[in-house]
VEXDO-928150 format. One record per residue (C-alpha): residue number from 1; x, y, z. Coordinates in Angstrom, 2 decimals. Each point is the difference from the previous one (the first is absolute). Example, Ala and Ser with C-alpha at 12.3 -4.5 7.8 and 13.67 -1.06 7.14 Angstrom:
BEGIN
   k       X       Y       Z
   1   12.30   -4.50    7.80
   2    1.37    3.44   -0.66
//
This chain:
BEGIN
   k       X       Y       Z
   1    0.00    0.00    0.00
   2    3.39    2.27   -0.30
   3   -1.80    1.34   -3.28
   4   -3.03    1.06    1.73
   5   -0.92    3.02    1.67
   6   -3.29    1.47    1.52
   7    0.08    3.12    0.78
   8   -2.45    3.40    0.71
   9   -0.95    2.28   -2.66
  10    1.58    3.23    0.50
  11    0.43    1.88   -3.24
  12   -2.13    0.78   -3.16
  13    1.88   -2.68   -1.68
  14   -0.94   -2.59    2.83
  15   -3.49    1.11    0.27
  16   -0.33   -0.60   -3.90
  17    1.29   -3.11    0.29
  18   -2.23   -1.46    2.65
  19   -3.02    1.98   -1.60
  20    0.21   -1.73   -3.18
  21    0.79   -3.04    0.95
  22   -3.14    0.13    2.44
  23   -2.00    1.31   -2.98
  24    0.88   -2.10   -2.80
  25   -0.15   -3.49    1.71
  26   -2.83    0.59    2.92
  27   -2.58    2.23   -2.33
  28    0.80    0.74   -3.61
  29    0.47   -3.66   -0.14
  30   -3.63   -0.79    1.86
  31   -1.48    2.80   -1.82
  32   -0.15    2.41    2.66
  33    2.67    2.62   -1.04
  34   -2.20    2.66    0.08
  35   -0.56   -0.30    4.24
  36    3.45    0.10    0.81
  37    1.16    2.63    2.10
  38    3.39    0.77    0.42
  39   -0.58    2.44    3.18
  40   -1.94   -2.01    2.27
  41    0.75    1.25    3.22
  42    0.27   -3.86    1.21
  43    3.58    0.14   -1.80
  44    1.54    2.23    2.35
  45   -1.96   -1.21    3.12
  46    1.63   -0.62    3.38
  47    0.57   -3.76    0.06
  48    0.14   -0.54   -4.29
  49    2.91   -0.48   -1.21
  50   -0.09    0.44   -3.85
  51    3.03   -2.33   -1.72
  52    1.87   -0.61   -3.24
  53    1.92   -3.19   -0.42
  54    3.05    0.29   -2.46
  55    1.94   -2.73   -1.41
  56    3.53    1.08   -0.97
  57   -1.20    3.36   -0.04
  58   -3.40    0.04   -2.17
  59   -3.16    0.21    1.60
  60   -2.09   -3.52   -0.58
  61   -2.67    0.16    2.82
  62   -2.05    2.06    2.57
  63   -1.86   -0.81    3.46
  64   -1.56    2.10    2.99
  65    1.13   -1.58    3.35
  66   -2.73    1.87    2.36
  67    1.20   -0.68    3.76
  68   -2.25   -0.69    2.48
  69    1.85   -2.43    2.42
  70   -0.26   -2.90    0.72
  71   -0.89   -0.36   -3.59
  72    0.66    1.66   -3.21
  73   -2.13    0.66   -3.10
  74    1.65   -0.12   -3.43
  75   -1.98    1.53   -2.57
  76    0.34    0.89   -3.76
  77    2.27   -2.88   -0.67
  78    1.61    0.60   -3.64
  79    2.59   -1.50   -2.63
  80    0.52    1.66   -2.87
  81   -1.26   -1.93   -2.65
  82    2.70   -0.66   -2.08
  83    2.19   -1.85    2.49
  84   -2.52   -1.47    1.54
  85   -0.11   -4.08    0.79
  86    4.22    0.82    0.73
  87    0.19   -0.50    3.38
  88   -0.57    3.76    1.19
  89   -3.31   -0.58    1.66
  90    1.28   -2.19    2.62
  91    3.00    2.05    0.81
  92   -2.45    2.83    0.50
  93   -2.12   -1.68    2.46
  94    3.49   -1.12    1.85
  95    1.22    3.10    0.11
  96   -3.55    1.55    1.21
  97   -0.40   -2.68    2.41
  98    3.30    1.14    1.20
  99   -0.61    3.07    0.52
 100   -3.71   -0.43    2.00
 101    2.10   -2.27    2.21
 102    2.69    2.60    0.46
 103   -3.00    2.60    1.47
 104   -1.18   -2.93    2.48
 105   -2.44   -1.47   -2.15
 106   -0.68   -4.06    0.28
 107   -2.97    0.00   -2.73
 108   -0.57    1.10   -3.81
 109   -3.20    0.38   -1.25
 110   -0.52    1.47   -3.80
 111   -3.49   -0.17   -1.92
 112    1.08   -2.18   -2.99
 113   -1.50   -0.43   -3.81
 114   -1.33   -3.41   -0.47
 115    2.34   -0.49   -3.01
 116    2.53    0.67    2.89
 117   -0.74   -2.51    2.33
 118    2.26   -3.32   -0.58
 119    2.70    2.18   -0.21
 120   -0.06    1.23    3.69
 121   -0.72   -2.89    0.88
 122    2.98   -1.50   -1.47
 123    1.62    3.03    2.16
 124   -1.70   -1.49    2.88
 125   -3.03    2.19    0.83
 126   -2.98   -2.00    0.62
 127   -3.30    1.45   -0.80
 128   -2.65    1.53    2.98
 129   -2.40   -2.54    0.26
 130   -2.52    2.83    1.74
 131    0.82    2.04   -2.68
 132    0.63   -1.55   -3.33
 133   -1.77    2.78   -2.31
 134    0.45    3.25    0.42
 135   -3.06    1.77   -0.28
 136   -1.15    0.79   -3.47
 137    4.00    0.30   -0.83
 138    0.70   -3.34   -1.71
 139    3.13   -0.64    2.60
 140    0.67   -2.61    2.52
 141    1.58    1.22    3.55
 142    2.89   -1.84    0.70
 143    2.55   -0.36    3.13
 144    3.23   -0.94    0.85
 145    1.44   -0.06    3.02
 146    3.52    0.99    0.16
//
């Protein structure tokens, strides 16, 4: 994982990154481009932590870890497209888990696309059994205690 870094948006060039990524692959891709919004105050929230993984440099993927110990929520999970299915996806979730666990946090949770679900699974999150569908979303709620 020497290739891989996750780190905070800071600049315009950052914020780009993780804005298009987040757009492309989580709404223009769904058909929902049109109700993204880049300024949602839930960005820049106490306790959300906005973050760009790079490998070797270029940014591949995107995640919100929101911290509310003893668990932490990640939301708007992203690969770019064209590298996904290459590994980056699971390195992400490492590296988030990583970092809930290094702000005393023993549980993920993220709200995850059916087409998404073997996948964490594989990563070892287990689905909610009292909450399998999100309401009216299309997602599953799954957990993983870390």
């Amino acid at each position: 994982m020497t290739d891989y870094e996750l780190v905070s948006p800071i600049d315009v060039s950052t914020w780009r990154s993780y804005h298009d990524i987040r757009r492309d692959v989580l709404f223009e891709a769904r058909g929902r481009g049109d109700v993204y919004d880049e300024n949602h105050p839930d960005e820049r929230a106490p306790g959300n932590h906005p973050k760009l993984l790079l490998y070797r440099g270029d940014p591949v993927g995107v995640i919100r870890i929101d911290i509310a110990s003893p668990r932490a929520l990640l939301r708007r999970v992203a690969i770019r497209t064209d590298v996904q299915r290459s590994g980056h996806g699971r390195v992400l979730l490492s590296l988030a888990e990583r970092f809930a666990a290094e702000h005393g946090c023993r549980q993920l949770e993220s709200h995850v696309a059916s087409d998404a679900v073997d996948f964490y699974q594989k990563c070892g999150f287990v689905i909610d059994g009292n909450k399998a569908a999100s309401a009216g979303r299309g997602s599953v709620l799954m957990k993983k205690d870390i």
